[in-house]
C-alpha positions as CSV (number, residue, x, y, z in Angstrom):
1,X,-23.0,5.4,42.4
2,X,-19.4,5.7,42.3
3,X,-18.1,4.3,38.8
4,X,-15.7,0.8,39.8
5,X,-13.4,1.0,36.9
6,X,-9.7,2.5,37.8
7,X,-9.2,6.2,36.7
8,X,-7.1,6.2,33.5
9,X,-3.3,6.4,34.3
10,X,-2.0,9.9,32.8
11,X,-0.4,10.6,29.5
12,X,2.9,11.2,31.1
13,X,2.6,8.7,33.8
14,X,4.4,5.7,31.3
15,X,7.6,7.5,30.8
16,X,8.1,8.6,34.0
17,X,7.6,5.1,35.1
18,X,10.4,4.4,33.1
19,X,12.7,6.9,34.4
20,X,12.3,5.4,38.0
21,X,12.9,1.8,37.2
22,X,15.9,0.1,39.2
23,X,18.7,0.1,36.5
24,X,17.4,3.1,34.2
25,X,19.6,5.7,34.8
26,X,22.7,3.0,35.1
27,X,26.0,3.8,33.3
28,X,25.0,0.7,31.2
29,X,21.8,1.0,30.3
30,X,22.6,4.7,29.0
31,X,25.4,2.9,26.7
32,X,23.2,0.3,25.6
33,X,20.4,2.9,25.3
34,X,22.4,5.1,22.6
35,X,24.3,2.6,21.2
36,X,20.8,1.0,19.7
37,X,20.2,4.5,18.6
38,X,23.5,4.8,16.8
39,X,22.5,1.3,15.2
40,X,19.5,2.1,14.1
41,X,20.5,5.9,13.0
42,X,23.1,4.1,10.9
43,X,21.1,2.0,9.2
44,X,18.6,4.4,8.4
45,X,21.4,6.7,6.8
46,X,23.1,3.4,4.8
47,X,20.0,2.2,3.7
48,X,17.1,5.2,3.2
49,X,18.9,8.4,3.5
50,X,22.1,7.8,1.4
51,X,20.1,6.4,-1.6
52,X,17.3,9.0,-1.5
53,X,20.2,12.1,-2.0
54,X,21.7,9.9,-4.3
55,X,18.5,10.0,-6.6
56,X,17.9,13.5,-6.1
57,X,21.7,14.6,-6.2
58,X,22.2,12.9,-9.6
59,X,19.0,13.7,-11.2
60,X,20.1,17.0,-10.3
61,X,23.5,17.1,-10.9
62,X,23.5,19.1,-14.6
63,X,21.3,22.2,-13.2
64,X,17.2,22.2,-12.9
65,X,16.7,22.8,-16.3
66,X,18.1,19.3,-17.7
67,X,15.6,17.9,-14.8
68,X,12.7,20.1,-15.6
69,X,13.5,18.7,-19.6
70,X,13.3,15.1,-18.8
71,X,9.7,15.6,-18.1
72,X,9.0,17.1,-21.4
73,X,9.7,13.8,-23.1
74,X,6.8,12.3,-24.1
75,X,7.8,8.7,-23.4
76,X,8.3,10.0,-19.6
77,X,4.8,11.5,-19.7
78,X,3.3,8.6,-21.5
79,X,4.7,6.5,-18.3
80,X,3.3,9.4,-15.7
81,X,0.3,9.1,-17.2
82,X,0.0,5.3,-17.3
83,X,1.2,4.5,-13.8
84,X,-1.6,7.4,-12.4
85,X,-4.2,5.5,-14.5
86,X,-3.5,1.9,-13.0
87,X,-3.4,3.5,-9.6
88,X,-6.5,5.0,-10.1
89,X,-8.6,1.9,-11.7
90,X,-6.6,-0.6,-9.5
91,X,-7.0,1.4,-5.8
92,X,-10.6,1.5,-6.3
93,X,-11.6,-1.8,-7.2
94,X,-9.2,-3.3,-4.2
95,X,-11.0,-1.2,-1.8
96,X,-14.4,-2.9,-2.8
97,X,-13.3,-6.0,-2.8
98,X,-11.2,-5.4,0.7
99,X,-14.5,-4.6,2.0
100,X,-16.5,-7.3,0.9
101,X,-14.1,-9.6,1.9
102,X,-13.2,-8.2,5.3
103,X,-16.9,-8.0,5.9
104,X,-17.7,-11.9,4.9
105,X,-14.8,-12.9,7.5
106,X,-15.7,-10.7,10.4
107,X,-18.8,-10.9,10.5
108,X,-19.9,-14.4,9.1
109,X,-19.2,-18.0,9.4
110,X,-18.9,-20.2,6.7
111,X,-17.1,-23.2,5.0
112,X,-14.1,-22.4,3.1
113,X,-13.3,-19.2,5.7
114,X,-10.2,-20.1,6.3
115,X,-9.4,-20.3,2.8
116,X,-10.3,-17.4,1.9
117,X,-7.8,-15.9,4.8
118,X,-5.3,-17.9,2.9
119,X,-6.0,-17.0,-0.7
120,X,-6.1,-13.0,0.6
121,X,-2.7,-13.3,1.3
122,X,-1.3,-15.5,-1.3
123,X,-0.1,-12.3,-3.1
124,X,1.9,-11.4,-0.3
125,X,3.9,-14.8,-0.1
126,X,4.7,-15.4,-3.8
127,X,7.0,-13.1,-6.1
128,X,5.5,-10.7,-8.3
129,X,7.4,-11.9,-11.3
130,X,5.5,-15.8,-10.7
131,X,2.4,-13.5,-10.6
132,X,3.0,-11.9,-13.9
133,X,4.1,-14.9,-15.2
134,X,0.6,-17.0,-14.2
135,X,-1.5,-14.0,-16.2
136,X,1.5,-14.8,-19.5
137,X,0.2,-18.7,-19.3
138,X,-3.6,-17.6,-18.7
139,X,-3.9,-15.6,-21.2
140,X,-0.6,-15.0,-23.3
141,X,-0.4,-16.6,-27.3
142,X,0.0,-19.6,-25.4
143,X,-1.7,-19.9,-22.7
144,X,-5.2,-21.2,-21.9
145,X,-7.5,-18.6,-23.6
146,X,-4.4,-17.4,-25.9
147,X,-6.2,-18.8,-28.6
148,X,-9.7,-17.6,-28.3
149,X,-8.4,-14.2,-27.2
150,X,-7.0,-14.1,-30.3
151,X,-9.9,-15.1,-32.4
152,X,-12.0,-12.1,-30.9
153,X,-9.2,-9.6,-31.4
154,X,-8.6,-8.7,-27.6
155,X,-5.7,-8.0,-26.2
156,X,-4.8,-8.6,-22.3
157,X,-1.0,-9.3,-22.5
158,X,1.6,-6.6,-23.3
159,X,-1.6,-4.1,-22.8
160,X,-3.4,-2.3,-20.8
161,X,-5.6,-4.8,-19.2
162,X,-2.6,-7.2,-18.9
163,X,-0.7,-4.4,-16.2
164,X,-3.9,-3.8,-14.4
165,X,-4.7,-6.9,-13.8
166,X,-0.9,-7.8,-12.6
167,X,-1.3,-4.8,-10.5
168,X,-4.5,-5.9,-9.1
169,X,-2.9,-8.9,-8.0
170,X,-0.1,-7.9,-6.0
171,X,-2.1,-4.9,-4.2
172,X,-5.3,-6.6,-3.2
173,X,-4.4,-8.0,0.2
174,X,-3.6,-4.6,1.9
175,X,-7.3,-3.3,2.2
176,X,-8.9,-6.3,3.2
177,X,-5.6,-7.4,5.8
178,X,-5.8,-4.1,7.6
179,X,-9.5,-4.2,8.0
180,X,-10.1,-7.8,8.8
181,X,-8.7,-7.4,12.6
182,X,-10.1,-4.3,12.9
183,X,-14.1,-5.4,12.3
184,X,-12.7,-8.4,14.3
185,X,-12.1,-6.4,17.3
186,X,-14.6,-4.0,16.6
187,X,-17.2,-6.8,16.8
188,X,-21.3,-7.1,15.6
189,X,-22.7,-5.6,18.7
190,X,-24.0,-2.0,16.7
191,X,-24.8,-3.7,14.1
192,X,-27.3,-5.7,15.4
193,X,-28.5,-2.8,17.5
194,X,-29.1,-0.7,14.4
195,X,-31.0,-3.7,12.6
196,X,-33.0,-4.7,15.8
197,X,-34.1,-0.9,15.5
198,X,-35.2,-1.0,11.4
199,X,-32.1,0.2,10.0
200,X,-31.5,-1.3,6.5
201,X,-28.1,-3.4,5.5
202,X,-26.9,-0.2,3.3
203,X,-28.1,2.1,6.0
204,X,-26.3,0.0,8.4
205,X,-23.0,-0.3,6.9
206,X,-23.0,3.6,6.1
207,X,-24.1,4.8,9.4
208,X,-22.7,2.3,11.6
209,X,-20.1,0.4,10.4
210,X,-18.3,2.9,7.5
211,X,-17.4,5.6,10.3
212,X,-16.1,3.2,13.1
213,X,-13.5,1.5,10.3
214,X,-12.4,4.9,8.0
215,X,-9.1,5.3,9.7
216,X,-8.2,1.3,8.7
217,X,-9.8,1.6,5.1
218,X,-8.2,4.8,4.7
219,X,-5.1,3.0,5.8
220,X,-5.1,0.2,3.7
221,X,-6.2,2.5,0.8
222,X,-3.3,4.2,1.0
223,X,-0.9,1.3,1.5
224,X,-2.5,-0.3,-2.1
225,X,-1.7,3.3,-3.7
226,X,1.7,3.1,-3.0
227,X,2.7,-0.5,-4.2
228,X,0.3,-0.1,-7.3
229,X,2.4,3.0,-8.0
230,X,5.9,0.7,-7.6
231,X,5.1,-2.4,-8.4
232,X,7.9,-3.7,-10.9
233,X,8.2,-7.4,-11.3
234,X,4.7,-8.3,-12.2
235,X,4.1,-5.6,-14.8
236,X,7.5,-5.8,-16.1
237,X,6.5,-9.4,-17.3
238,X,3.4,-8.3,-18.7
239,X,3.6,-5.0,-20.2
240,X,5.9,-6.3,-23.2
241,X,8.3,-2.9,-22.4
242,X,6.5,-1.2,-25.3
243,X,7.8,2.4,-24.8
244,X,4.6,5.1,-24.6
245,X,2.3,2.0,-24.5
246,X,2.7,-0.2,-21.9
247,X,5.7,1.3,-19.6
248,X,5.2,2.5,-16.3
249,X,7.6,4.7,-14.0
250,X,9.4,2.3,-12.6
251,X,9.5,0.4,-15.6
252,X,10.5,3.6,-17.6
253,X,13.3,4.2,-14.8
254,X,15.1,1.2,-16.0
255,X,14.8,1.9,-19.8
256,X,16.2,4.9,-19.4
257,X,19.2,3.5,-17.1
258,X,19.9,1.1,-19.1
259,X,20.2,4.0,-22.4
260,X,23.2,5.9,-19.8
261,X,20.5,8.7,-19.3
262,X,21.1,9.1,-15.8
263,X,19.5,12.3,-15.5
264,X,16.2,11.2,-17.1
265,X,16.2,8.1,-14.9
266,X,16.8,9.8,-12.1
267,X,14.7,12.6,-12.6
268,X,11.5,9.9,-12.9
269,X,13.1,8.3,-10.0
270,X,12.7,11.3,-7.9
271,X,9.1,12.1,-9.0
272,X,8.5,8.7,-7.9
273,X,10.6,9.0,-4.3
274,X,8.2,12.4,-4.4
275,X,5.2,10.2,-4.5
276,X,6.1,7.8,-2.0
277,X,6.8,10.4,0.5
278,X,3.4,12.4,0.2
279,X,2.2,8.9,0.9
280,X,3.9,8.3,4.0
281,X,2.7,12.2,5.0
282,X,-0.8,10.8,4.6
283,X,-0.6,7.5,6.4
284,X,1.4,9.3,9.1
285,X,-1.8,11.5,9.5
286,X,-4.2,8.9,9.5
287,X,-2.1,7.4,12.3
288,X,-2.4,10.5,14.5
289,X,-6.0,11.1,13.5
290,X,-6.8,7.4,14.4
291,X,-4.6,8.0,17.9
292,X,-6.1,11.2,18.4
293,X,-10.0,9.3,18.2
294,X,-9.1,6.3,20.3
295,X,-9.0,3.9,17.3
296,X,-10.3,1.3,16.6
297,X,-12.8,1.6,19.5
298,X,-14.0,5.0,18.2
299,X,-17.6,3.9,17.6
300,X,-17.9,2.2,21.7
């Protein structure tokens, strides 16, 4: 039996439908055409090029040795080490919790849903200095448990736990927001096939749904990475700027700014700018990988 659905258009087929549309190959739409690209090449160059040569030019404006030095310091290395460390506690315990919750709001129905939805992206609406600031009243001198903190000698604010936990805040959304459409779209259907067939709920979610949502975990993994690495406004109000303690890269960035060490700052600065670009490396081939597999619909 012949199969009824259309034969997929091919790859080139879009563009040169577009090259044979009345009015593409006008005098005006070519001007229009490069004058958005001039636009947008321009503000690309004003507002991401320009400043990223400006970091590296000036952390390397007295010769690679003065950079290489500024790494030597052990304040710098103290904030190296710091920032990886909150990365590395703070990335993993999103991703579980992006998976629980994108897994309670795909695939159930309950009361308070809708809430939840809102209170996953609450983080994203608020500044990160009022989320620092709410963990300072929880749990500063002051604040609610200030006291009883106190009284059992542990220490949450202008420590350690203090910038996790401000990291924690203002990176949890990005997991669970990318892969809450995604096991929307993607539906129950295999699932309940697998279950219907004996398959276990671990078994389940590791044969079945794990491998048909990787690309969008993977995704949002690496999006929580990258703003626990940069976040600024919520650990700055936390960390209590104790140098070799509680300062992170960005954090240390500033200090060192502010001291006229411009070749220290900027050399952190560019480890950081370093950092953020192998991330977009990744995510840009997690994007092709996900293309190249027909995400999300890879597990159909």
């Amino acid at each position: 039996m012949a199969d009824p659905r259309p034969a997929a258009a091919p790859r080139g087929a879009t563009a040169a439908d577009a090259a044979t549309r009345p009015g593409s190959n006008t005098w005006g739409s070519k001007l229009v055409r490069w004058l958005f690209i001039a636009v947008s090449l321009s503000f690309l160059a004003a507002l991401l090029i320009a400043p990223v040569a400006t970091v590296f030019a000036t952390a390397l404006a007295h010769g690679l040795e003065p950079y290489l030095a500024s790494f030597a310091d052990q304040d710098t290395l103290a904030a190296i080490r710091l920032t990886l460390m909150t990365a590395a506690v703070v990335v993993p315990v999103n991703t579980l919790f992006g998976l629980a919750a994108a897994w309670a709001i795909a695939k159930f129905e309950f009361r308070g849903k809708s809430v939840l939805i809102t209170l996953i992206d609450l983080p994203l609406a608020i500044s990160p200095v009022i989320s620092g600031m709410v963990f300072v009243l929880l749990f500063g001198l002051h604040g609610w448990f200030g006291v009883w903190l106190e009284q059992h000698d542990i220490s949450i604010i202008f420590a350690l736990p203090g910038i996790l936990l401000a990291t924690m805040f203002v990176t949890f959304p990005y997991v669970a927001r990318e892969l809450i459409p995604l096991m929307q779209q993607l539906g129950n259907d295999e699932e309940e096939a697998a279950i219907t067939l004996g398959a276990g709920g671990w078994m389940t979610f590791f044969r079945v749904t794990l491998p048909r949502i990787r690309w969008g975990l993977l995704y949002g993994v690496i999006l929580s990475n990258a703003r626990a690495m940069g976040e600024f406004g919520a650990v700055s109000v936390v960390s209590g700027h104790i140098r070799g303690v509680t300062i992170t890269m960005p954090l240390h960035i500033e200090i060192l700014y502010n001291e006229y060490n411009f070749v220290g700052a900027f050399a952190v600065a560019s480890l950081l700018t370093l950092l953020a670009g192998l991330t977009l490396v990744v995510k840009n081939l997690v994007e092709r990988a996900r293309a190249a597999q027909g995400a999300p619909s890879e597990g159909a």
